[in-house]
Every structure is written in C-alpha cells, then in structure tokens.
KEKE-3310 file (N, C-alpha, C; in steps of 0.2 Angstrom, whole numbers, plus 5000, padded with zeros to 4 digits):
npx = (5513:5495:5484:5466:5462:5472:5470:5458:5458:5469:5462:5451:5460:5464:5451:5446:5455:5453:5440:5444:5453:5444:5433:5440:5440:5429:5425:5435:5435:5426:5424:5435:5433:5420:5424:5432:5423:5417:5426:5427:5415:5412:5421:5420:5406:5407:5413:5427:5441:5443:5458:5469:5482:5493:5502:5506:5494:5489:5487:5481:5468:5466:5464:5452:5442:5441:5436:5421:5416:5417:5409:5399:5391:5380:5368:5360:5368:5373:5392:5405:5419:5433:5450:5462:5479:5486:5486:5491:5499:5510:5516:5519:5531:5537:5541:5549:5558:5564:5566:5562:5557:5552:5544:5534:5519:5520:5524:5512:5501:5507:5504:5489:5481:5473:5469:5459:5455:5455:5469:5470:5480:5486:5493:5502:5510:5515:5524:5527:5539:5536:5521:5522:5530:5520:5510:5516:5517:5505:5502:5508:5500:5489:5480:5470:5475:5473:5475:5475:5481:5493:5499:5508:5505:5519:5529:5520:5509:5510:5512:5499:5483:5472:5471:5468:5473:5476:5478:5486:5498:5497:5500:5491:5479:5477:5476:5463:5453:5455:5448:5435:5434:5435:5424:5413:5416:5412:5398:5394:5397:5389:5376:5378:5378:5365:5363:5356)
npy = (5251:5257:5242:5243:5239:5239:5252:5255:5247:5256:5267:5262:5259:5272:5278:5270:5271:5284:5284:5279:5285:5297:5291:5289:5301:5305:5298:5304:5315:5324:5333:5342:5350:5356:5362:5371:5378:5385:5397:5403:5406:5415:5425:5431:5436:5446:5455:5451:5447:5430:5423:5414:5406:5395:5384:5381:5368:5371:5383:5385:5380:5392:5403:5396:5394:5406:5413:5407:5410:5424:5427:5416:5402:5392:5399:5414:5427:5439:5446:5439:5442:5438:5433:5427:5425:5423:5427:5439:5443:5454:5458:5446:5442:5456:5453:5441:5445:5457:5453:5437:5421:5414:5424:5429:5427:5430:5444:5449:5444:5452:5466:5469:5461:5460:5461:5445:5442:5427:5416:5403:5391:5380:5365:5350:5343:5352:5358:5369:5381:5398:5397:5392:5403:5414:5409:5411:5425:5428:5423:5433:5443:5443:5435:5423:5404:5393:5377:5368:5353:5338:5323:5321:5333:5343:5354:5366:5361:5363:5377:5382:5387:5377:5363:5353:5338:5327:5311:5303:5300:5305:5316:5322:5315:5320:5335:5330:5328:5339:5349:5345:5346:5361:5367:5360:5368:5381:5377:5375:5388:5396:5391:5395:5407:5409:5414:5404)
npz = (5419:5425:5430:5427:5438:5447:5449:5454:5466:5472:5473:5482:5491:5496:5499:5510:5520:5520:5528:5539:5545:5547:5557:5567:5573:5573:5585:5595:5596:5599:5610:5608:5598:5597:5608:5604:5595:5602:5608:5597:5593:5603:5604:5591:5596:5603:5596:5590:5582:5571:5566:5553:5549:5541:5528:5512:5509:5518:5519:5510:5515:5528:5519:5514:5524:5531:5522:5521:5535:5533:5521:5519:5527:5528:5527:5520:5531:5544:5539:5547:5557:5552:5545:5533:5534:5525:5512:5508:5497:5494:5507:5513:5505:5508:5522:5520:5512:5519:5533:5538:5532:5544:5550:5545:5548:5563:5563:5556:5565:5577:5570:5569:5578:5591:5608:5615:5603:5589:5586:5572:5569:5556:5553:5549:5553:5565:5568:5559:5557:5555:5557:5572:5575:5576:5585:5598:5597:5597:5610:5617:5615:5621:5614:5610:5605:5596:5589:5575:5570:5566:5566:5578:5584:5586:5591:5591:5600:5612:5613:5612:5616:5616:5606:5591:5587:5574:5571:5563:5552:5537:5527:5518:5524:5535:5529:5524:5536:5543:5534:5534:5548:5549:5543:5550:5561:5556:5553:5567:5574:5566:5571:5584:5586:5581:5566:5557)
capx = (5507:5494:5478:5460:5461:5476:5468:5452:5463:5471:5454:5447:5465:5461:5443:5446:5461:5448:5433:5445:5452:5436:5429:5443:5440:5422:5425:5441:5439:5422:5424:5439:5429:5416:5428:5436:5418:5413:5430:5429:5409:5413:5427:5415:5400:5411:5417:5435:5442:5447:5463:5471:5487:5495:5507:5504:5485:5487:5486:5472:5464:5464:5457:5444:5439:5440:5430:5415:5414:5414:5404:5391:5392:5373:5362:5365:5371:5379:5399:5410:5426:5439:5455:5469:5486:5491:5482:5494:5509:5516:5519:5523:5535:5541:5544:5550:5564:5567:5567:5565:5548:5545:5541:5529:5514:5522:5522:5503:5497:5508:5499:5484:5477:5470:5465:5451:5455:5458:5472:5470:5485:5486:5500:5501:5514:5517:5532:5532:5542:5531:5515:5525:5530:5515:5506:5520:5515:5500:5499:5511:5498:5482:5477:5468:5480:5468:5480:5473:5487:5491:5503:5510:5506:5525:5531:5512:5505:5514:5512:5492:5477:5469:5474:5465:5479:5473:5479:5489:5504:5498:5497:5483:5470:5477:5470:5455:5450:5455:5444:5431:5433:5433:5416:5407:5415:5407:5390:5393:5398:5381:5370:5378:5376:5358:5363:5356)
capy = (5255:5252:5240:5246:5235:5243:5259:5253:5245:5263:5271:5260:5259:5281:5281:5267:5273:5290:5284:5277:5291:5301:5287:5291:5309:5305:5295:5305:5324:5330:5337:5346:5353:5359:5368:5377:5383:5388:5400:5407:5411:5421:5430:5433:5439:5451:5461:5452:5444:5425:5425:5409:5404:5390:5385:5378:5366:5374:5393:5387:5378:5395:5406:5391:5391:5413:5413:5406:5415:5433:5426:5414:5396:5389:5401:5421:5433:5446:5442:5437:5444:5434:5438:5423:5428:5420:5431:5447:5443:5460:5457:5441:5446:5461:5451:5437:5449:5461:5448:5429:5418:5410:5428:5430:5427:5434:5452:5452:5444:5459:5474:5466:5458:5464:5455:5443:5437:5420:5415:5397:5390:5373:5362:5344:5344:5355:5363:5372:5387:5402:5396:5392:5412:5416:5408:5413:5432:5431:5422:5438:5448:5441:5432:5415:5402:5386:5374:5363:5351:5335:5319:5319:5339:5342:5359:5369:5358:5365:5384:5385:5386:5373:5360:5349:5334:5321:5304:5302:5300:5303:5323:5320:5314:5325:5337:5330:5328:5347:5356:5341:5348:5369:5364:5360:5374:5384:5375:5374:5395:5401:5390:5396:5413:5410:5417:5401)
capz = (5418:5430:5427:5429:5443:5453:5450:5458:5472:5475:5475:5486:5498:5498:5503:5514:5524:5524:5530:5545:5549:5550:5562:5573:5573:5578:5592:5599:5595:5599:5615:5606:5590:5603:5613:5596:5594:5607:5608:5591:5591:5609:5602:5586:5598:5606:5590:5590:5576:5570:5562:5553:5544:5538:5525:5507:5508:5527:5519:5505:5521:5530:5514:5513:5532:5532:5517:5524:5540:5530:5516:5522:5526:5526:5524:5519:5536:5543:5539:5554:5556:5550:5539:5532:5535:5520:5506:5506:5494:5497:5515:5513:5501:5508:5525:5518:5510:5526:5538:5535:5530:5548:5553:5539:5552:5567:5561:5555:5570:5579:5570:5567:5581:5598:5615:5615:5595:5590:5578:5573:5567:5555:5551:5548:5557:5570:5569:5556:5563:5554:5564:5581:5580:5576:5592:5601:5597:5599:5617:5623:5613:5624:5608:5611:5602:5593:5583:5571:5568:5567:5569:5587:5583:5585:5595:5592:5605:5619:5611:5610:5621:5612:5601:5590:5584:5569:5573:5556:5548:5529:5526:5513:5525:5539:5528:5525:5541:5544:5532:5539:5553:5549:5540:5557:5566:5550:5555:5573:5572:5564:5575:5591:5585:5579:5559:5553)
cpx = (5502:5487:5472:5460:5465:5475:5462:5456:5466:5466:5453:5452:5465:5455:5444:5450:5457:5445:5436:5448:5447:5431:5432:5442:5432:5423:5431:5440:5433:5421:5427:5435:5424:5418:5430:5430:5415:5419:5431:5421:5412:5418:5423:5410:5404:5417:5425:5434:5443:5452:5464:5478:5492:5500:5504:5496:5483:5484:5479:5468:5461:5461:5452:5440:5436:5436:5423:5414:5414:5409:5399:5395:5385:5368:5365:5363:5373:5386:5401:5415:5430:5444:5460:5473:5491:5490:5486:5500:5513:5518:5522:5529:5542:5546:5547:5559:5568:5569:5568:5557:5545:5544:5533:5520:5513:5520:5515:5499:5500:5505:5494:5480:5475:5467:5460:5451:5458:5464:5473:5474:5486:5491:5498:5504:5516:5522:5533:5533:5536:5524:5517:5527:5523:5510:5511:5520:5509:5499:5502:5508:5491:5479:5475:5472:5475:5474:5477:5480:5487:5499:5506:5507:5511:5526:5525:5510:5503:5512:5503:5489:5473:5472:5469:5470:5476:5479:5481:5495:5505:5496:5490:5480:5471:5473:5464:5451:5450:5449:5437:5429:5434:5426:5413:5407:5413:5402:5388:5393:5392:5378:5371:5377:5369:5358:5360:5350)
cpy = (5251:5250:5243:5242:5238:5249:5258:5253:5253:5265:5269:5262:5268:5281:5276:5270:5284:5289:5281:5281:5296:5298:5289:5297:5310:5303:5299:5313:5328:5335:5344:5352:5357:5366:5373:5381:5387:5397:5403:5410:5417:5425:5435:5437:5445:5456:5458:5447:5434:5425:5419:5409:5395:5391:5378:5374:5370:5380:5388:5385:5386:5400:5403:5397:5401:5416:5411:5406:5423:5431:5422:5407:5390:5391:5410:5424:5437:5444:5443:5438:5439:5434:5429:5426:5426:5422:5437:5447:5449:5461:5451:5440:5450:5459:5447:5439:5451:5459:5441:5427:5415:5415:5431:5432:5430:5441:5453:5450:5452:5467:5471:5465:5461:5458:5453:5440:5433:5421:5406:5393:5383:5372:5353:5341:5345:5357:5367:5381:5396:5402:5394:5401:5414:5414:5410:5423:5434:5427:5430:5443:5449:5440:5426:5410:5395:5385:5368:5358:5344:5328:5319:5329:5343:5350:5365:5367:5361:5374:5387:5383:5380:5369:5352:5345:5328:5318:5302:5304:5303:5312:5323:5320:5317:5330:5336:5331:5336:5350:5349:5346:5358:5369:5364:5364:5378:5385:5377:5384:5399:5396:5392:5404:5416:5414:5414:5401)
cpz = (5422:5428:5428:5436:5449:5453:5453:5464:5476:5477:5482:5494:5501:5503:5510:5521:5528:5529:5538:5549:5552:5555:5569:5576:5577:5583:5598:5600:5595:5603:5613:5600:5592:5604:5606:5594:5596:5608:5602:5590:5600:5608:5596:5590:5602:5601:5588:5584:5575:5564:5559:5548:5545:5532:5519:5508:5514:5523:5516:5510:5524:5526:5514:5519:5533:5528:5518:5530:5536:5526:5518:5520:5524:5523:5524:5529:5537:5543:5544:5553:5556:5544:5541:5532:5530:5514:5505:5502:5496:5504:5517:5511:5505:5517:5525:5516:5515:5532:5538:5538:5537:5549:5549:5541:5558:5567:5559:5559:5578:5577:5567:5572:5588:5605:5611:5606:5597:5585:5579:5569:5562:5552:5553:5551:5564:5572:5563:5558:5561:5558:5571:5582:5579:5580:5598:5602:5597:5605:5619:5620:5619:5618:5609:5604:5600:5588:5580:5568:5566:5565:5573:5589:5586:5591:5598:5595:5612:5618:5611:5616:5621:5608:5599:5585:5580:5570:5566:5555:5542:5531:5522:5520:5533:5536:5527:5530:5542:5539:5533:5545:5555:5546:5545:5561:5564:5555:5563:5577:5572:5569:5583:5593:5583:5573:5555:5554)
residu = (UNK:UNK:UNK:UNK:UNK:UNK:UNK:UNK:UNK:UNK:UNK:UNK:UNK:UNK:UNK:UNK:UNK:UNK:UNK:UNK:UNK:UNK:UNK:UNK:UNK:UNK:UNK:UNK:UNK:UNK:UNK:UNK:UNK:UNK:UNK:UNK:UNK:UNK:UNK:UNK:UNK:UNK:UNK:UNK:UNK:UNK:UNK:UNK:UNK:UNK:UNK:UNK:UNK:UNK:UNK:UNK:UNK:UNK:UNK:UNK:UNK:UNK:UNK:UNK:UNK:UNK:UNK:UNK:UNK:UNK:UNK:UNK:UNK:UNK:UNK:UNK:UNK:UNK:UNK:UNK:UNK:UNK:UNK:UNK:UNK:UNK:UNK:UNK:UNK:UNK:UNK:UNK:UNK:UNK:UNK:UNK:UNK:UNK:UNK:UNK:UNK:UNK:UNK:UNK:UNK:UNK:UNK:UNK:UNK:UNK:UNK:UNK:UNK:UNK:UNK:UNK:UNK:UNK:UNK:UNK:UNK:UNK:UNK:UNK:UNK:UNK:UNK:UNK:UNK:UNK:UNK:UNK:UNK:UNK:UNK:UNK:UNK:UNK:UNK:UNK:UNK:UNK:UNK:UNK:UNK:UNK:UNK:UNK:UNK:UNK:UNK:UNK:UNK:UNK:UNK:UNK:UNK:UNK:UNK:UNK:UNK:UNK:UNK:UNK:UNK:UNK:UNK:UNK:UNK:UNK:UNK:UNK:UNK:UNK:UNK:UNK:UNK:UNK:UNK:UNK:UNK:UNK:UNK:UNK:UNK:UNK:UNK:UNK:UNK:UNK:UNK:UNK:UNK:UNK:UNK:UNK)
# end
C-alpha cells in the first residue's frame, strides 16, 4: 500500500516530467504550431473544411479539438467547419464489419472531403494503420495532410504535409502536450480570423 509520501513522490514525478515536456514543446515546435494555423485558418477562410481523427484519447482528442471550432473557443462566433471522424458508430461499425477497422477513416475522408480541406490526424505513435490510410486518401484526394503525433512519429511523418512530433516516449504526456497544443490552434484560429 502506498504511503502519503509515495503518493506525493508520484504526483510530483507526473507534474514534473509534465512541465518538462511542455518546456520542450516551447522551445522546439513553435514555428510548427504556427504553420498548422495558419493552414487550417486559410482552408477555413476559404469555406473548406477541417477534419480530424484519431484512435481512443486520439478520437476523444479530435471530438475535443472539432468541438471548439463549431461551437466556440474564447468568445461566441460564427461556427467553423470541422467534423471528427470518430463520432459516427454506424459507419464505424458498418465499415469495420464490411471491410476492416484501419479503413474506418479512409472511407470518410473519401466521401466527405474535397480539395483545399485539412484532415489532422493524431496518434502517439504514428503508425497507427487507420490514420496512415486515412492521409494517404486524402493526399490522392488534394486534402492537406497536418499530423499531430508523436515519439519518432512513426510512418505518419513520411505521409503528411505537416507534422508536428512530441518528443516523448510516455503516451500520457504526448497527450497532454497534444490537446495543449489544439488549444492554441483554437486561440491562434479565432485571432487569425478576427472572431475574437
């Protein structure tokens, strides 16, 4: 059983191993964080869409990140088009049945998307095969390919137009950086649009 003391000790080994990661993040990835803004408000100002998908805290990541471009992130606006590709169970479902689960995001980015949209793909990883087809149908769609990923960001690095790679081994704080870092695209979003 563990003392009040090696519960503290953890806490502190968490937030610490946080706040170190997020330091890197600063110093390493703003040009990156930038560029991902500037490529998903000009696709926005131009009527096209941003799309996202992901896999388990990935998907909730990309419901988070597509919920506060429709709905509002600072102040109220008009909603910005963006749809998760992770919200539909019956097509997840039905292609998961008909065909096989890495296609899950493929097929929606195929009837779904149109030149000049983004889809932004996140994985802690980078390979998982679901968002490799799915930036793979959408480069041979004319779809701008953004990958939020992260430890060497594994095969997606090679597949996107863009990629921003968290310096991490630990999934935990790869996500955390990541919804860190759709949070500023949020901010950075509305202020480039002038909604805020």
């Amino acid at each position: 059983m563990m003392t009040l003391l090696d519960t503290q000790q953890a806490i502190f080994q968490h937030i610490a191993e946080h706040q170190g990661l997020i330091a890197k993040v600063y110093e390493l990835l703003g040009t990156e964080i930038a560029s991902f803004s500037k490529t998903m408000s000009d696709a926005l100002l131009n009527g096209c869409t941003v799309f996202w998908c992901g896999n388990g805290g990935s998907a909730a990541d990309s419901q988070h990140l597509a919920a506060e471009l429709v709905g509002r992130f600072q102040k109220d606006r008009r909603p910005l088009r963006s749809v998760a590709l992770t919200t539909d169970t019956s097509i997840i479902t039905s292609v998961s049945n008909d065909y096989t689960y890495d296609d899950i995001f493929s097929r929606q980015v195929e009837a779904l998307s149109n030149p000049g949209d983004v889809l932004i793909g996140i994985s802690t990883s980078g390979r998982s095969e679901n968002v490799l087809r799915a930036f793979k149908m959408a480069r041979s769609l004319g779809v701008k390919t953004l990958g939020l990923l992260g430890k060497d960001g594994g095969a997606a690095r090679s597949l996107v137009d863009r990629s921003i790679v968290i310096p991490s081994e630990s999934t935990a704080r790869i996500q955390e950086a990541h919804i860190l870092i759709g949070h500023i695209l949020c901010d950075l979003i509305e202020r480039e649009l002038d909604l805020v």
